[in-house]
Every structure is written in structure tokens, then in C-alpha cells.
MIBA-999180 format. One record per atom (N, C-alpha, C): residue number from 1; residue in three letters; atom name; x, y, z. Coordinates in nm, 2 decimals, always signed. Each point is the difference from the previous one (the first is absolute). Example, Ala and Ser with C-alpha at 12.3 -4.5 7.8 and 13.67 -1.06 7.14 Angstrom:
// residues 2
    nr   rest   atom       xx       yy       zz
     1    ala      N    +1.32    -0.57    +0.78
     1    ala     CA    -0.09    +0.12    +0.00
     1    ala      C    +0.09    +0.12    +0.00
     2    ser      N    -0.04    +0.11    -0.07
     2    ser     CA    +0.09    +0.11    +0.00
     2    ser      C    -0.08    +0.11    +0.08
END
This chain:
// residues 73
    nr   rest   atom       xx       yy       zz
     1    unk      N    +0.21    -2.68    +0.58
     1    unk     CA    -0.01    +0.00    -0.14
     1    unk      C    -0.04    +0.14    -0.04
     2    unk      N    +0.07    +0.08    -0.12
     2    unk     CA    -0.02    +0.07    -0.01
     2    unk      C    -0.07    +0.03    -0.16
     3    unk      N    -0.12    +0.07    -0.01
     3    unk     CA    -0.09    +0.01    -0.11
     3    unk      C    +0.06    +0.12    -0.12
     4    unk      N    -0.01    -0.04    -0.06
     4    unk     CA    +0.04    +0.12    -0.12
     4    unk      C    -0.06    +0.02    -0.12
     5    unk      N    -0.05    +0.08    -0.05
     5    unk     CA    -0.09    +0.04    -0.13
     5    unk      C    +0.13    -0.04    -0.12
     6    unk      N    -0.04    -0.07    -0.06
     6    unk     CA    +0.09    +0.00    -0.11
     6    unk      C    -0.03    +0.08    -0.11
     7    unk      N    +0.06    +0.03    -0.11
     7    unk     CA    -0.02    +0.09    -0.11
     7    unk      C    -0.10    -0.02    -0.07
     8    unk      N    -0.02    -0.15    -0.04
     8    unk     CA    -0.13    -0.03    -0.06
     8    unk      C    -0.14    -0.01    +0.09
     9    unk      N    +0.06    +0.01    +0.12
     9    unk     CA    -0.16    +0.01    +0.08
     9    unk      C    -0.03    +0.16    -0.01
    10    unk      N    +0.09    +0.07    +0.03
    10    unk     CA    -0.02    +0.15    -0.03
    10    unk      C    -0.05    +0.03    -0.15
    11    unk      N    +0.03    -0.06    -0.10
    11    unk     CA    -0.04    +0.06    -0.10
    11    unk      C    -0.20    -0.07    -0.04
    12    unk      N    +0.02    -0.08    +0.12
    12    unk     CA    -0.16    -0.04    -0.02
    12    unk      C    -0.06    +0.06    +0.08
    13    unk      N    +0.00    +0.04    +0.12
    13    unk     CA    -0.03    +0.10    +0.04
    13    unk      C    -0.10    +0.13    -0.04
    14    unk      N    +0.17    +0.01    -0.11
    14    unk     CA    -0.04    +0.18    -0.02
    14    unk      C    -0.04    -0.04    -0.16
    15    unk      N    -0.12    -0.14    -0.02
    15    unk     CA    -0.04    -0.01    -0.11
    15    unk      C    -0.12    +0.14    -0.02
    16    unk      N    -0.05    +0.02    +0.11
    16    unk     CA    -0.11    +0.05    +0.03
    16    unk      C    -0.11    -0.14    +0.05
    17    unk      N    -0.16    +0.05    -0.05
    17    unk     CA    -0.08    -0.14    +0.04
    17    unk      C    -0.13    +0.08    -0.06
    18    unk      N    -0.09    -0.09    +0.00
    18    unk     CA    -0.15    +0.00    -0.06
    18    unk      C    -0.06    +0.06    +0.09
    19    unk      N    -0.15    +0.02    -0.06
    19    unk     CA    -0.10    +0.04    +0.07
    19    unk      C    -0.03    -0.09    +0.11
    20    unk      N    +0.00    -0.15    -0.07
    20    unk     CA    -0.05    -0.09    +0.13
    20    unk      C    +0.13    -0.06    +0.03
    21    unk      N    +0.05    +0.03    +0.04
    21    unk     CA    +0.11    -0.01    +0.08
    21    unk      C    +0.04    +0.13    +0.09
    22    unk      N    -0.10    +0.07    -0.04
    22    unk     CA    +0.04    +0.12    +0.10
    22    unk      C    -0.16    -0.03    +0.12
    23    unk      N    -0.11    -0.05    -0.13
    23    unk     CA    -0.10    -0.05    +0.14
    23    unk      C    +0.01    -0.09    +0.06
    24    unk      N    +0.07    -0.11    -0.03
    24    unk     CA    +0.06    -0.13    +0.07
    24    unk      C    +0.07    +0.11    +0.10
    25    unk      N    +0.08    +0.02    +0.01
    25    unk     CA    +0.06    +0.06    +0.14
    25    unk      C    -0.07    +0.10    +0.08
    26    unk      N    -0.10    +0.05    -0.13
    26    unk     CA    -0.13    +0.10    +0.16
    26    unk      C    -0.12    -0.10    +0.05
    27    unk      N    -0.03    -0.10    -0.06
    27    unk     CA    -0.06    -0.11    +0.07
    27    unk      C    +0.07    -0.06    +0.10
    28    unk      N    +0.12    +0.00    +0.02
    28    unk     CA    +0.06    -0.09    +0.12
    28    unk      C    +0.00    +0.09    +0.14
    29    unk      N    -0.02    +0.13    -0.04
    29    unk     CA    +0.04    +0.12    +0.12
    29    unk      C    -0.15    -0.05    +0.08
    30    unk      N    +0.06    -0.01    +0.16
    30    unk     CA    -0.16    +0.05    +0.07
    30    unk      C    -0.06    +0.09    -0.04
    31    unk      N    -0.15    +0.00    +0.03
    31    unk     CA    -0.05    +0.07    -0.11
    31    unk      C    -0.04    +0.17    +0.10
    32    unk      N    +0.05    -0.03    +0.14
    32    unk     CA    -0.04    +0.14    +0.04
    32    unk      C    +0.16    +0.03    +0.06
    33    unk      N    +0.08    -0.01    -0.06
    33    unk     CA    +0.14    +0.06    +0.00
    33    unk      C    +0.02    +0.11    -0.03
    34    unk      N    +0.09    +0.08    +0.06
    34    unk     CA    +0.01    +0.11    -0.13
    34    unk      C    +0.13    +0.01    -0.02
    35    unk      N    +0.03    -0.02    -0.13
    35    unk     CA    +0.16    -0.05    -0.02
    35    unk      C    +0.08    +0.15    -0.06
    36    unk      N    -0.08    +0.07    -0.07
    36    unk     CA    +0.00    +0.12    -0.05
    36    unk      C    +0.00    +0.12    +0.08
    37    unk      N    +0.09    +0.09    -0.09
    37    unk     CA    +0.01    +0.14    +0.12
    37    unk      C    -0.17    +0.07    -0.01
    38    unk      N    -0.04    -0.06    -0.11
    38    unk     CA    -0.14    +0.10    +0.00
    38    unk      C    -0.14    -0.03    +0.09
    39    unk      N    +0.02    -0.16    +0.05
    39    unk     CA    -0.06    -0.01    +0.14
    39    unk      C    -0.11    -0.07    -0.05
    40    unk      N    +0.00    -0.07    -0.11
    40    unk     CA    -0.07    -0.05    -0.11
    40    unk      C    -0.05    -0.15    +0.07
    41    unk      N    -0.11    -0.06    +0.04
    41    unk     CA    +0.06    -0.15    +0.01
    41    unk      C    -0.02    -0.09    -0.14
    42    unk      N    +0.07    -0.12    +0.02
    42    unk     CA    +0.02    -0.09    -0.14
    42    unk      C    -0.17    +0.05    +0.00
    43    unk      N    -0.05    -0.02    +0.04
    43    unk     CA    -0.19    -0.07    -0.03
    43    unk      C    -0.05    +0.10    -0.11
    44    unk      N    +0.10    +0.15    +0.00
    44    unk     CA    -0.09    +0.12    -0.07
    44    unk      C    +0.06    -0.04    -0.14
    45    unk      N    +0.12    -0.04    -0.02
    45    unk     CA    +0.05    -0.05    -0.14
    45    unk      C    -0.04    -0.06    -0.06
    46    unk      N    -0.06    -0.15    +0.10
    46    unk     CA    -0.01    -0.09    -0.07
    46    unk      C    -0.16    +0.03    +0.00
    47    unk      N    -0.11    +0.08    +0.01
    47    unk     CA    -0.11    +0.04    +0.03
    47    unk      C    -0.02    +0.07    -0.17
    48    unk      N    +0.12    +0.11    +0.00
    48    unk     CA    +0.00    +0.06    -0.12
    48    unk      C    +0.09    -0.05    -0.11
    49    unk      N    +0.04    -0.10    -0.01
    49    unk     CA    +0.11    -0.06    -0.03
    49    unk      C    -0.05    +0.01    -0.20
    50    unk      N    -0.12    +0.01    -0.01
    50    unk     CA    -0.03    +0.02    -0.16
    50    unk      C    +0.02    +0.09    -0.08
    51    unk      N    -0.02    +0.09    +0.12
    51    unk     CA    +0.03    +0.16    -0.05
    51    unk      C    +0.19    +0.02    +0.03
    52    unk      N    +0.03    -0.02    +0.08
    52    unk     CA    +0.15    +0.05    +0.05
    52    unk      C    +0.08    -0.12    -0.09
    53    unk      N    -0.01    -0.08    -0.01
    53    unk     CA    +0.12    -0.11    -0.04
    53    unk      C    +0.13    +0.05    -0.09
    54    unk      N    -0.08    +0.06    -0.13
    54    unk     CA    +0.07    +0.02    -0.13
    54    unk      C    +0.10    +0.14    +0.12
    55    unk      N    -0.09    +0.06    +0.03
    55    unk     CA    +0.11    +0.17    +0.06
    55    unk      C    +0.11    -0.07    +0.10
    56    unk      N    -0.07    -0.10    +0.08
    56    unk     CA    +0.11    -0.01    +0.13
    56    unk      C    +0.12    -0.13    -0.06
    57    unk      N    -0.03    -0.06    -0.14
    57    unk     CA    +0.13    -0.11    -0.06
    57    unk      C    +0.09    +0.13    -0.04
    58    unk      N    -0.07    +0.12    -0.07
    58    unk     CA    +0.11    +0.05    -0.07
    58    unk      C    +0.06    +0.11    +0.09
    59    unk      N    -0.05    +0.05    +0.09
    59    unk     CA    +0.10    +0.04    +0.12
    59    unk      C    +0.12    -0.05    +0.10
    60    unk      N    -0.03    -0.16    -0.03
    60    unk     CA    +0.04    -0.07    +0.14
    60    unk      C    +0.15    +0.02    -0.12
    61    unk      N    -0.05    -0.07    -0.18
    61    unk     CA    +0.12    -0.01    -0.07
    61    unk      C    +0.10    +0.11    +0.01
    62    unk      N    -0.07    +0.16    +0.02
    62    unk     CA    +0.10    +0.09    -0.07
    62    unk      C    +0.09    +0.01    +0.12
    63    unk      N    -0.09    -0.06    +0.13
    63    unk     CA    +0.09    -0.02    +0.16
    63    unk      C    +0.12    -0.05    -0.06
    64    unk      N    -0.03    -0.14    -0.01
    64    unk     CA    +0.11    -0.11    -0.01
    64    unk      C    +0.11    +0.07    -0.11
    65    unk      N    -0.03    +0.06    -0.11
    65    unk     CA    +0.09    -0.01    -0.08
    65    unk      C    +0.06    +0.18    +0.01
    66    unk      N    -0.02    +0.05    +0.11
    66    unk     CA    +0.07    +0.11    +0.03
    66    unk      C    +0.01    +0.03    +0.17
    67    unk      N    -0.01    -0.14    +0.04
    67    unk     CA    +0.01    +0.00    +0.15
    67    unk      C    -0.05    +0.10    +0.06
    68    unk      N    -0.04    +0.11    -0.03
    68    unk     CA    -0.09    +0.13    +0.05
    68    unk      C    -0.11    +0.01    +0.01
    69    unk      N    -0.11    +0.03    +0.13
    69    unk     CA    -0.13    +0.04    -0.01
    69    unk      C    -0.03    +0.09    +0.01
    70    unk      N    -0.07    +0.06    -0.13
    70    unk     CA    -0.04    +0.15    +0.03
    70    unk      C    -0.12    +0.04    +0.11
    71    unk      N    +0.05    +0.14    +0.03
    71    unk     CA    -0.09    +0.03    +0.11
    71    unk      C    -0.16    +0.01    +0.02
    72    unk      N    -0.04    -0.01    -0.16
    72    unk     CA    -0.15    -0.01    +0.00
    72    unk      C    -0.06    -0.16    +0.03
    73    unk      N    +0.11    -0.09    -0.05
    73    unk     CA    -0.04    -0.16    +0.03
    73    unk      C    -0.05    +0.02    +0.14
END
């Protein structure tokens, strides 16, 4: 069977997503992972998660909506 993204799943997708839907998905990470190039584990996000939230939703967005990460992220 073969799986395929349809157009309307892609355009949901690339809706973007919320704040708590971006912590719903750092709450699921083990929390001494480091999923990140910066060597970060989930535990320090979600530790600082009051202070970082607003900066790391609208970074992840300008990701998503120019598929690019800049080199200071």
C-alpha cells in the first residue's frame, strides 16, 4: 500500500500551528534527548519554556513558511 500526502493534507500542514501545539509536541520528546543541532535537551525548553515559547513559535513559523533555517537558529 502505498501512502500519499494529498493536497489538502499539505495545505494543513503548512497551516502553521500554536504555541501549545508546538508544547504538545515538546512534551512528547524524551526529555533528555537532544533532538536539536544545539545539543539542547527537551528538559531545557520545557524548563524555560515561559521565557522562550513566544521566540521559538515564531522561528519554527518563519522555518515552515520559507523552508530555510537561518544560521543563528
Amino acid at each position: 500500500m502505498h501512502h500519499k500526502v494529498t493536497s489538502s493534507m499539505n495545505d494543513k500542514l503548512m497551516e502553521g500551528f500554536t504555541i501549545n501545539e508546538l508544547w504538545d509536541a515538546l512534551a512528547t520528546l524524551p526529555k533528555k534527548s537532544c533532538p536539536r543541532e544545539d545539543g539542547l535537551p527537551p528538559s531545557f525548553y520545557i524548563k524555560y519554556w515561559d521565557i522562550l515559547k513566544e521566540q521559538l513559535c515564531d522561528a519554527y513559523q518563519v522555518i515552515l513558511k520559507t523552508r530555510q533555517m537561518h544560521k543563528n537558529l
